[in-house]
N, CA, C and O atoms as a GROMACS GRO file, in nm:
protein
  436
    1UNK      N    1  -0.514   1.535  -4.310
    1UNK     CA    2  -0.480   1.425  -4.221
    1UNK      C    3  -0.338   1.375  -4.251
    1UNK      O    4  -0.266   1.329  -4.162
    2UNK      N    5  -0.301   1.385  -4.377
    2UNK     CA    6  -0.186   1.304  -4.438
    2UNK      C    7  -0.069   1.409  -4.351
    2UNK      O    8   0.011   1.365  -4.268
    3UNK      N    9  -0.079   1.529  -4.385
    3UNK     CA   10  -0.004   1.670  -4.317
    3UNK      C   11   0.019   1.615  -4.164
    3UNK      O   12   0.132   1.610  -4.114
    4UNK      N   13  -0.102   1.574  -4.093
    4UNK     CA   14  -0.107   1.542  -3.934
    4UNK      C   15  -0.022   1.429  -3.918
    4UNK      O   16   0.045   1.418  -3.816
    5UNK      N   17  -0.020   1.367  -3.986
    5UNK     CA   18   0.049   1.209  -3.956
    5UNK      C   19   0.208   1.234  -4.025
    5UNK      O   20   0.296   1.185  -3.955
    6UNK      N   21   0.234   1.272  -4.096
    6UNK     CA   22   0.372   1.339  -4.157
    6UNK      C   23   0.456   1.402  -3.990
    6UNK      O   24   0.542   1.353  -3.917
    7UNK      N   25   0.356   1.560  -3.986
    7UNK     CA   26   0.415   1.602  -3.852
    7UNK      C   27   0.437   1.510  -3.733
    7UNK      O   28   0.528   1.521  -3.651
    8UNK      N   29   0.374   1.450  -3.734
    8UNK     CA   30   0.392   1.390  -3.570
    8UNK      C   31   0.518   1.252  -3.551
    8UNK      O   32   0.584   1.214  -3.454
    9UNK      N   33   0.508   1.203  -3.699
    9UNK     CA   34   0.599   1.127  -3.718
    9UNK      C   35   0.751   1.167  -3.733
    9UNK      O   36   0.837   1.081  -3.714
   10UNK      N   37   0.777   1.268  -3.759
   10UNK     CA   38   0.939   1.338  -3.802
   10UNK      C   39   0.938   1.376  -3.660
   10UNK      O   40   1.054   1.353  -3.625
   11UNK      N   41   0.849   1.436  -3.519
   11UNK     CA   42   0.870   1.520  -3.412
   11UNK      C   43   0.860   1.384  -3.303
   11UNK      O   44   0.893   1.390  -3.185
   12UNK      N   45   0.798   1.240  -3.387
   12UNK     CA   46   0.828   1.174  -3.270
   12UNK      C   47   0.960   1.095  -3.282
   12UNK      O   48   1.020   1.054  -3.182
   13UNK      N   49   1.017   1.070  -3.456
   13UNK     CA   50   1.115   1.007  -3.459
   13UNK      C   51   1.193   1.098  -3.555
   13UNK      O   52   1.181   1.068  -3.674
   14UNK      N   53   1.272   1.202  -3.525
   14UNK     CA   54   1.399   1.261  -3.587
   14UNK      C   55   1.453   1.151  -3.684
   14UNK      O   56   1.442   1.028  -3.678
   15UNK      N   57   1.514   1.227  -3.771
   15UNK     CA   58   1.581   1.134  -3.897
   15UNK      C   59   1.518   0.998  -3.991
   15UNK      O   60   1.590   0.933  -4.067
   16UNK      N   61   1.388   0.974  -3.973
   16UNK     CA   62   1.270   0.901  -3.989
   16UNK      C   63   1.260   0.937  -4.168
   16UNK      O   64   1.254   1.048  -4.221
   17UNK      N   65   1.259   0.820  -4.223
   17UNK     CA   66   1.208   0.839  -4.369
   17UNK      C   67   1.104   0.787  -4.440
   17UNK      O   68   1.096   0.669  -4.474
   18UNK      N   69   1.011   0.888  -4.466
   18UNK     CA   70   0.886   0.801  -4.496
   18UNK      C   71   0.915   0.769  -4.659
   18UNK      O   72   1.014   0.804  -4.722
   19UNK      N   73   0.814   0.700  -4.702
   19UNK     CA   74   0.794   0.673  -4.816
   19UNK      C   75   0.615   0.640  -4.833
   19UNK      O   76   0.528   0.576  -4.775
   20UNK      N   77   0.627   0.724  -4.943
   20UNK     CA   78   0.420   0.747  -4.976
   20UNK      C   79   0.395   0.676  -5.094
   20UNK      O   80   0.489   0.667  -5.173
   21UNK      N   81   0.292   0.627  -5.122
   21UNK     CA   82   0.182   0.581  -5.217
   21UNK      C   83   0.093   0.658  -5.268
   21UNK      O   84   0.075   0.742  -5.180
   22UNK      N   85   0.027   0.680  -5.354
   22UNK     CA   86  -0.065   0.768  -5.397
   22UNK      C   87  -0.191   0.710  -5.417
   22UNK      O   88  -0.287   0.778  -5.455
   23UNK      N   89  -0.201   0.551  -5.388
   23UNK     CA   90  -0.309   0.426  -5.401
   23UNK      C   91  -0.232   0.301  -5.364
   23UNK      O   92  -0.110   0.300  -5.357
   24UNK      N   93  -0.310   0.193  -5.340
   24UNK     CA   94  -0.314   0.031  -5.258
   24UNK      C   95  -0.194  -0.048  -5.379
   24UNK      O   96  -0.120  -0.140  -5.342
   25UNK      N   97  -0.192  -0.011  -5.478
   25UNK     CA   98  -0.153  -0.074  -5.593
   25UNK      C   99   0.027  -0.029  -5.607
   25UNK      O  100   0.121  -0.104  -5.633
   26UNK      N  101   0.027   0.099  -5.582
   26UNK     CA  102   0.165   0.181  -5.569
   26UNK      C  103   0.226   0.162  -5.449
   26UNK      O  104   0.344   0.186  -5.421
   27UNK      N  105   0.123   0.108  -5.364
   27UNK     CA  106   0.206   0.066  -5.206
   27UNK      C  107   0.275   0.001  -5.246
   27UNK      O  108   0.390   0.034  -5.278
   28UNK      N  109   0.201  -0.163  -5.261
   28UNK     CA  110   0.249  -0.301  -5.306
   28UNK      C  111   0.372  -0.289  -5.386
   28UNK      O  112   0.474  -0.360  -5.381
   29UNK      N  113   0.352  -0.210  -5.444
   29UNK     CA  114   0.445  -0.215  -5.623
   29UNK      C  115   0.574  -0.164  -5.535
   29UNK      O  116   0.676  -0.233  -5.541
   30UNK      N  117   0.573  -0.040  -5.448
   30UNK     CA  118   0.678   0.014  -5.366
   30UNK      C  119   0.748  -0.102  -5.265
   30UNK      O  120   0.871  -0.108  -5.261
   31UNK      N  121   0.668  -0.189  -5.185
   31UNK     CA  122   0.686  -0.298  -5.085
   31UNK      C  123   0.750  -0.384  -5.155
   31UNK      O  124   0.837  -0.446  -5.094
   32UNK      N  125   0.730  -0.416  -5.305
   32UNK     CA  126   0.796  -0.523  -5.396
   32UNK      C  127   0.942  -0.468  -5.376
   32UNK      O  128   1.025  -0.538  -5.317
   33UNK      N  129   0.967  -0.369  -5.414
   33UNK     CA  130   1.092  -0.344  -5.399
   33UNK      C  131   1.182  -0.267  -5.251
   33UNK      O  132   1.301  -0.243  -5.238
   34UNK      N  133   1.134  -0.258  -5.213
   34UNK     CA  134   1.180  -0.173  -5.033
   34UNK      C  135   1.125  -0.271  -4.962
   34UNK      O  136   1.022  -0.334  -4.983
   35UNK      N  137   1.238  -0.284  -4.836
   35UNK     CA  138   1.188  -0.315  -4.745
   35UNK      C  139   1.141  -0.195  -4.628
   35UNK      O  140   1.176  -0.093  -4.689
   36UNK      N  141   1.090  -0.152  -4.513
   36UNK     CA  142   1.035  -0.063  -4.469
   36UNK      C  143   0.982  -0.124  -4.291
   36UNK      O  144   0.912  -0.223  -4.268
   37UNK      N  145   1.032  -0.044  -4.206
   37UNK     CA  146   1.000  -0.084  -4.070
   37UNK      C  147   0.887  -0.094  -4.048
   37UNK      O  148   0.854  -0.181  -3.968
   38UNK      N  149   0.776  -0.005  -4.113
   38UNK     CA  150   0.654   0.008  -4.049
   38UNK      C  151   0.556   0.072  -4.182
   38UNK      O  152   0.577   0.160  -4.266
   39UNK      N  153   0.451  -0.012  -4.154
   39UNK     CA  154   0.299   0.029  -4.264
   39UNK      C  155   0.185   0.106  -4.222
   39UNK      O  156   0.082   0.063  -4.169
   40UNK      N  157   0.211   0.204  -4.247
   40UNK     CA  158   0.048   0.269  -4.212
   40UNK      C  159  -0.028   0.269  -4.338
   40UNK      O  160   0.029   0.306  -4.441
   41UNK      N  161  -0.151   0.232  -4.340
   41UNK     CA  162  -0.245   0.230  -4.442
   41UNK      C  163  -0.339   0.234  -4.370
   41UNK      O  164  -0.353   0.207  -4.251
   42UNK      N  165  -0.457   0.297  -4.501
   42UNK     CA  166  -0.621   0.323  -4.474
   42UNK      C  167  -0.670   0.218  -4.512
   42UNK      O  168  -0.617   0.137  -4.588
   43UNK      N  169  -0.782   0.210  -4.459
   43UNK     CA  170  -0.877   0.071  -4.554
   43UNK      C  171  -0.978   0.175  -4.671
   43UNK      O  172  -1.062   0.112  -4.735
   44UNK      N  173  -0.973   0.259  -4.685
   44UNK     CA  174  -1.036   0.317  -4.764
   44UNK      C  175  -0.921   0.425  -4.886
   44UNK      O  176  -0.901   0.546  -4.875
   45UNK      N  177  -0.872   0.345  -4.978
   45UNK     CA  178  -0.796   0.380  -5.090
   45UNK      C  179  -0.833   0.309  -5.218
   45UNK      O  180  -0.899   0.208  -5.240
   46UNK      N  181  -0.747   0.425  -5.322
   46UNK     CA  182  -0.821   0.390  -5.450
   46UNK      C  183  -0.774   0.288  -5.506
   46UNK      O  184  -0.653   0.289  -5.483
   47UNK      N  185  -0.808   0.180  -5.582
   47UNK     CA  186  -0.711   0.087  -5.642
   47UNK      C  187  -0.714  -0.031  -5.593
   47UNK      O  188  -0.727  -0.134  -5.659
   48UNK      N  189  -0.698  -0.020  -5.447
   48UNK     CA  190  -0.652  -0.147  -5.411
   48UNK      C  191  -0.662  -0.050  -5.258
   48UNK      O  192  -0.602   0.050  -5.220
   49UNK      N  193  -0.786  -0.148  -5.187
   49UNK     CA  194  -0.800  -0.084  -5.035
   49UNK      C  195  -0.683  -0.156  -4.933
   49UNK      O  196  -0.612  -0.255  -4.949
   50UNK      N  197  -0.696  -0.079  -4.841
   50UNK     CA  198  -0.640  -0.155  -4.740
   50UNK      C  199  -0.617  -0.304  -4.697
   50UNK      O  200  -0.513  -0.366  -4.673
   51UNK      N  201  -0.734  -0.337  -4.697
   51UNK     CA  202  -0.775  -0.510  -4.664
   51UNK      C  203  -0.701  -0.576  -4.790
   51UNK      O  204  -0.682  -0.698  -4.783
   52UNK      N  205  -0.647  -0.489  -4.937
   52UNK     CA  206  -0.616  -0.542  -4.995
   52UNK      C  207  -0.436  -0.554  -5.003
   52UNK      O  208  -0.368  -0.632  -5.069
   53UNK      N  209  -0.392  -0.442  -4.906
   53UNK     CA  210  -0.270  -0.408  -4.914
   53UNK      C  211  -0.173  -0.539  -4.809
   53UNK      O  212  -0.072  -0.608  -4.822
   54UNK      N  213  -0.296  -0.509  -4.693
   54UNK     CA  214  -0.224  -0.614  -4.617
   54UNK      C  215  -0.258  -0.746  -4.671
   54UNK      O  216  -0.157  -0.800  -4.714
   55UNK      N  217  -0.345  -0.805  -4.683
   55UNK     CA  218  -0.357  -0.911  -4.800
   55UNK      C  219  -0.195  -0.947  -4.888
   55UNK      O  220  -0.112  -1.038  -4.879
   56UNK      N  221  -0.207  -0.841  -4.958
   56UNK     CA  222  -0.046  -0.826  -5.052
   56UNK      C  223   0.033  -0.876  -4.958
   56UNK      O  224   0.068  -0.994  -4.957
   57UNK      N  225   0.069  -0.786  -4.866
   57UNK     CA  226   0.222  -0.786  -4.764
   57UNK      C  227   0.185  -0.941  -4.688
   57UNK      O  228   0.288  -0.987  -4.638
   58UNK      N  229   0.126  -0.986  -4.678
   58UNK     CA  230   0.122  -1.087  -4.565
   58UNK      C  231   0.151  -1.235  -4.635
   58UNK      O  232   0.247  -1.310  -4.618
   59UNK      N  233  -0.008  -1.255  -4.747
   59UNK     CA  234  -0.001  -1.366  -4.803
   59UNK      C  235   0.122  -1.346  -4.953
   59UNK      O  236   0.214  -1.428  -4.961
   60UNK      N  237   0.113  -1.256  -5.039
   60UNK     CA  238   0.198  -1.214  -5.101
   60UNK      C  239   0.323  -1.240  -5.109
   60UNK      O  240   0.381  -1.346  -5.136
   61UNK      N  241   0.372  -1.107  -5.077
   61UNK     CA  242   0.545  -1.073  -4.992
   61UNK      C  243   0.597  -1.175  -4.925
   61UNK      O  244   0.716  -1.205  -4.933
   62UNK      N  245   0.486  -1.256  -4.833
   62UNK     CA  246   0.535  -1.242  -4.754
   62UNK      C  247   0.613  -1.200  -4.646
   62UNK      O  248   0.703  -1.276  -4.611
   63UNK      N  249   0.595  -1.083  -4.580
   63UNK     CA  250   0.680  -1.023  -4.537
   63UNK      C  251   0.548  -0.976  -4.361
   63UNK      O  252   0.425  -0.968  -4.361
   64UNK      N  253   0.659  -0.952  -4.225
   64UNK     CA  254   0.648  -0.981  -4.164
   64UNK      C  255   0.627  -0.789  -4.104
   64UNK      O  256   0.602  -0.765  -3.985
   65UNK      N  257   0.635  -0.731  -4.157
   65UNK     CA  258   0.689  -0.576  -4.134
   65UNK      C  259   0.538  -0.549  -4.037
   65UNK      O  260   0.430  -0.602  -4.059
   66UNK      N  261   0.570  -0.458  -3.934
   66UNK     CA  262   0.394  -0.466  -3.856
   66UNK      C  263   0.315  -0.327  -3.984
   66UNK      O  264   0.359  -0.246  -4.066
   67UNK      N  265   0.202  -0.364  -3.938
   67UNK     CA  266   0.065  -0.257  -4.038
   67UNK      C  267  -0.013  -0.186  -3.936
   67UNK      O  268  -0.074  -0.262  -3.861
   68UNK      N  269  -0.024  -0.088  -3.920
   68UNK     CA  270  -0.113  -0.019  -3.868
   68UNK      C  271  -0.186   0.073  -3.958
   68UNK      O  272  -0.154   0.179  -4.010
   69UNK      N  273  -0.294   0.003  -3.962
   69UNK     CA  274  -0.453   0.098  -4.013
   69UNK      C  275  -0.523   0.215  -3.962
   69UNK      O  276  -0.608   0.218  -3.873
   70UNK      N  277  -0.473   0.312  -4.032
   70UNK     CA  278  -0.520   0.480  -3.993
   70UNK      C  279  -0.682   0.501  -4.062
   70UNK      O  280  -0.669   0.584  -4.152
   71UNK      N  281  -0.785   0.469  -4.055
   71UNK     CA  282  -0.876   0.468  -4.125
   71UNK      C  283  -1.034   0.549  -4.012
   71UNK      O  284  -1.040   0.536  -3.890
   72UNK      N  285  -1.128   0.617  -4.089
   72UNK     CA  286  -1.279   0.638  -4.063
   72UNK      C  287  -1.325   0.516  -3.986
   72UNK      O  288  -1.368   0.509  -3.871
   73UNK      N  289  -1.306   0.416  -4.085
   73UNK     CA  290  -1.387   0.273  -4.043
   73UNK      C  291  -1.352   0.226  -3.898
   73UNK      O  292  -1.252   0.158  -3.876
   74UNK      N  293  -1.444   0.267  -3.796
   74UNK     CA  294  -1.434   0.190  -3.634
   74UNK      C  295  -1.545   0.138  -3.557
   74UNK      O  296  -1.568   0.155  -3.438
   75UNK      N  297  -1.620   0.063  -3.655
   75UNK     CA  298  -1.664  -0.033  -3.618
   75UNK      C  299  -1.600  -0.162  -3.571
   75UNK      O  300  -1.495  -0.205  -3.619
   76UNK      N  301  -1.674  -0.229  -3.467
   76UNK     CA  302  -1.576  -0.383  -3.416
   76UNK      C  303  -1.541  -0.445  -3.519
   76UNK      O  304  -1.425  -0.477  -3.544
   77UNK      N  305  -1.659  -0.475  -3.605
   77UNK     CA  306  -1.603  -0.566  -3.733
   77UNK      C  307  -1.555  -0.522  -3.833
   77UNK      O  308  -1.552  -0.592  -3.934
   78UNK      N  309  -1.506  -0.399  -3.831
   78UNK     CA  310  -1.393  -0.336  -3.931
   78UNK      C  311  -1.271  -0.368  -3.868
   78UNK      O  312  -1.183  -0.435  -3.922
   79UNK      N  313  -1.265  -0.317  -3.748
   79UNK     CA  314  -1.169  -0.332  -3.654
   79UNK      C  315  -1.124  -0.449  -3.687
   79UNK      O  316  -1.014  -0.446  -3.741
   80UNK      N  317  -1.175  -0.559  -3.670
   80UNK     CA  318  -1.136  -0.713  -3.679
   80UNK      C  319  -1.155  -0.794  -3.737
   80UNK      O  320  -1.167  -0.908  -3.692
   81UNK      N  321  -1.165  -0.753  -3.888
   81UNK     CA  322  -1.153  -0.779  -3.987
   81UNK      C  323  -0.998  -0.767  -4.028
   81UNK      O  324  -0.925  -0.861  -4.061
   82UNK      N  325  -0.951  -0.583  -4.016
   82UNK     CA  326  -0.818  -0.593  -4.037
   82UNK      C  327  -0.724  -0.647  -3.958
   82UNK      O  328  -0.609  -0.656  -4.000
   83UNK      N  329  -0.760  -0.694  -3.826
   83UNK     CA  330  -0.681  -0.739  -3.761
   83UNK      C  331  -0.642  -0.894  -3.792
   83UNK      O  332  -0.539  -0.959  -3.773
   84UNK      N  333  -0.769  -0.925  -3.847
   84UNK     CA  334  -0.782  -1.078  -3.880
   84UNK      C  335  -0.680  -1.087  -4.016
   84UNK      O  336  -0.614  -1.190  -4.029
   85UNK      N  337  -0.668  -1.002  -4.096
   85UNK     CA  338  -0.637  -0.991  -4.225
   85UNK      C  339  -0.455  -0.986  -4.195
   85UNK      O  340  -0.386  -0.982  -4.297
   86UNK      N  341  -0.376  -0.984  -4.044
   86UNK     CA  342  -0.276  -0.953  -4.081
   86UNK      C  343  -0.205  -0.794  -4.023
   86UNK      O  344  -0.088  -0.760  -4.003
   87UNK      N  345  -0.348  -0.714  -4.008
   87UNK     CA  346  -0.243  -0.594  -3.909
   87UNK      C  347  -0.244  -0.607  -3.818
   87UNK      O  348  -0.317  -0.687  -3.760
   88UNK      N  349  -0.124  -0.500  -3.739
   88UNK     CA  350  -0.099  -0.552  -3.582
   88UNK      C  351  -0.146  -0.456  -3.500
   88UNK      O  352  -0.132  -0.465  -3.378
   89UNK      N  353  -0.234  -0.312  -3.585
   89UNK     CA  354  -0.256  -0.231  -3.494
   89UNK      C  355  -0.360  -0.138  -3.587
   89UNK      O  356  -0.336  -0.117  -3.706
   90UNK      N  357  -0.479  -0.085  -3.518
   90UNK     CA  358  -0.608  -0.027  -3.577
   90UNK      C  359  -0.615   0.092  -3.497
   90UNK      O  360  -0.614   0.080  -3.374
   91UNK      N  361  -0.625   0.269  -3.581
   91UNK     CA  362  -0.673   0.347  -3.507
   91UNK      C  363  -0.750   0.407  -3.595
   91UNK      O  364  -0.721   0.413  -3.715
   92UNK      N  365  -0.862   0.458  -3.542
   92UNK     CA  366  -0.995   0.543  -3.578
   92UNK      C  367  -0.915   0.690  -3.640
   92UNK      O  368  -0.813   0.733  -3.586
   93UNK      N  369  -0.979   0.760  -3.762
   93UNK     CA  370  -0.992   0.925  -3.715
   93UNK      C  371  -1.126   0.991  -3.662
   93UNK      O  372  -1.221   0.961  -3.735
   94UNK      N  373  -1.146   1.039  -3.598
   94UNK     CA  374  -0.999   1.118  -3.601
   94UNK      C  375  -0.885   1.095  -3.525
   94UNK      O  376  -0.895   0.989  -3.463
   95UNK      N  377  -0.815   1.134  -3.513
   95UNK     CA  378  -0.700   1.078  -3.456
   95UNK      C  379  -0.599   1.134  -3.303
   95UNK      O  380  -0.519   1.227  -3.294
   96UNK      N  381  -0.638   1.048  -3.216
   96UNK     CA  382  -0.615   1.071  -3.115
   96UNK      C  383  -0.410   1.124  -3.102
   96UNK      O  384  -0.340   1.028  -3.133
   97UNK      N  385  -0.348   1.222  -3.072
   97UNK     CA  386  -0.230   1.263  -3.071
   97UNK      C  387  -0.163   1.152  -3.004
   97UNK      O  388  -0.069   1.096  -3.060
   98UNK      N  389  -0.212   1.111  -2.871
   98UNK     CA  390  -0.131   0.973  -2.790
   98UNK      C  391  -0.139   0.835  -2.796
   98UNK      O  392  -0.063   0.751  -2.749
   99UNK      N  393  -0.261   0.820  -2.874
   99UNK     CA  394  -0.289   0.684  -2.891
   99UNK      C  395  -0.242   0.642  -3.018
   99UNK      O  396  -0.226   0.523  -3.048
  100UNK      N  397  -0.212   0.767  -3.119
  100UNK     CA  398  -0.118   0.730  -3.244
  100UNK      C  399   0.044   0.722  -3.188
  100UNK      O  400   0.118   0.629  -3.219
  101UNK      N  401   0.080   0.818  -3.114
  101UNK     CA  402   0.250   0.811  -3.059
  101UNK      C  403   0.288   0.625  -2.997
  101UNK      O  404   0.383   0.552  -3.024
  102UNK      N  405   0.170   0.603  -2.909
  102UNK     CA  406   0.196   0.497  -2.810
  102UNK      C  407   0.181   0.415  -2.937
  102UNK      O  408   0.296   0.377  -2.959
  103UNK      N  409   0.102   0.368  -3.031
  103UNK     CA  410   0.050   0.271  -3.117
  103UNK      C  411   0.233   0.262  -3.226
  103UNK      O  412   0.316   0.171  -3.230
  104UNK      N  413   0.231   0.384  -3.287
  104UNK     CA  414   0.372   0.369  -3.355
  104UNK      C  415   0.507   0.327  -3.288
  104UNK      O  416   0.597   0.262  -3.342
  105UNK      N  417   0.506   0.378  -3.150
  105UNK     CA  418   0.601   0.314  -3.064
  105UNK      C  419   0.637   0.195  -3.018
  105UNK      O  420   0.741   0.152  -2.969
  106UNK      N  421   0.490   0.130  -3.052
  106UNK     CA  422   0.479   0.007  -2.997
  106UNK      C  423   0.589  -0.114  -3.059
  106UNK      O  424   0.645  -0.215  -3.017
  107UNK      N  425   0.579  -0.020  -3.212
  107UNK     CA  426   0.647  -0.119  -3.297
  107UNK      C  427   0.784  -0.063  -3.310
  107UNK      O  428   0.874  -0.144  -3.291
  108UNK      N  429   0.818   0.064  -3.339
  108UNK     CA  430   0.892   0.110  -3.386
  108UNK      C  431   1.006   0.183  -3.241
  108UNK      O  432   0.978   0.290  -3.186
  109UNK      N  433   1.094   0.123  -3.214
  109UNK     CA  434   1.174   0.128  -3.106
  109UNK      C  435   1.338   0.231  -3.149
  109UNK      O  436   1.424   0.247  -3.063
   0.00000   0.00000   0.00000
């Protein structure tokens, strides 16, 4: 999945630099020091989940950067839970090719 979301991101935005985490804890620790246009996170990571990342960035950081949640979890009240928590955008996997392009675009201009 990580491979799928890599590709589609360099073919939808040329010259695009990601930066990865390996867990919720290494995000944060990375966000402490970078700033960064855009957050994709799972709610299901080791360390420190999702609900805990945006948690970090929002009440934390403070910082305003949008989050979009790539996660299994699509239930309503997963759904809006993270939404409640601070992200600005929720997609299911598997992962739809256009509804991830339109969703990253939304933010990222």
């Amino acid at each position: 999945m990580r491979m799928f979301i890599l590709f589609h991101l360099i073919k939808m935005l040329p010259g695009v630099q990601i930066m990865e985490a390996e867990n919720g804890v290494a995000a944060v620790e990375k966000l402490m020091r970078q700033d960064v246009d855009l957050i994709l996170t799972d709610m299901n990571m080791p360390e420190l989940d999702g609900a805990g990342v945006i948690r970090a960035v929002r009440q934390g950081l403070k910082k305003l950067t949008p989050i979009i949640v790539i996660t299994t979890k699509g239930e309503a009240k997963d759904r809006e839970r993270g939404l409640a928590l601070g992200a600005n955008g929720y997609i299911t996997k598997p992962l739809n090719v256009r509804e991830f392009r339109e969703t990253i675009l939304k933010f990222i201009s």
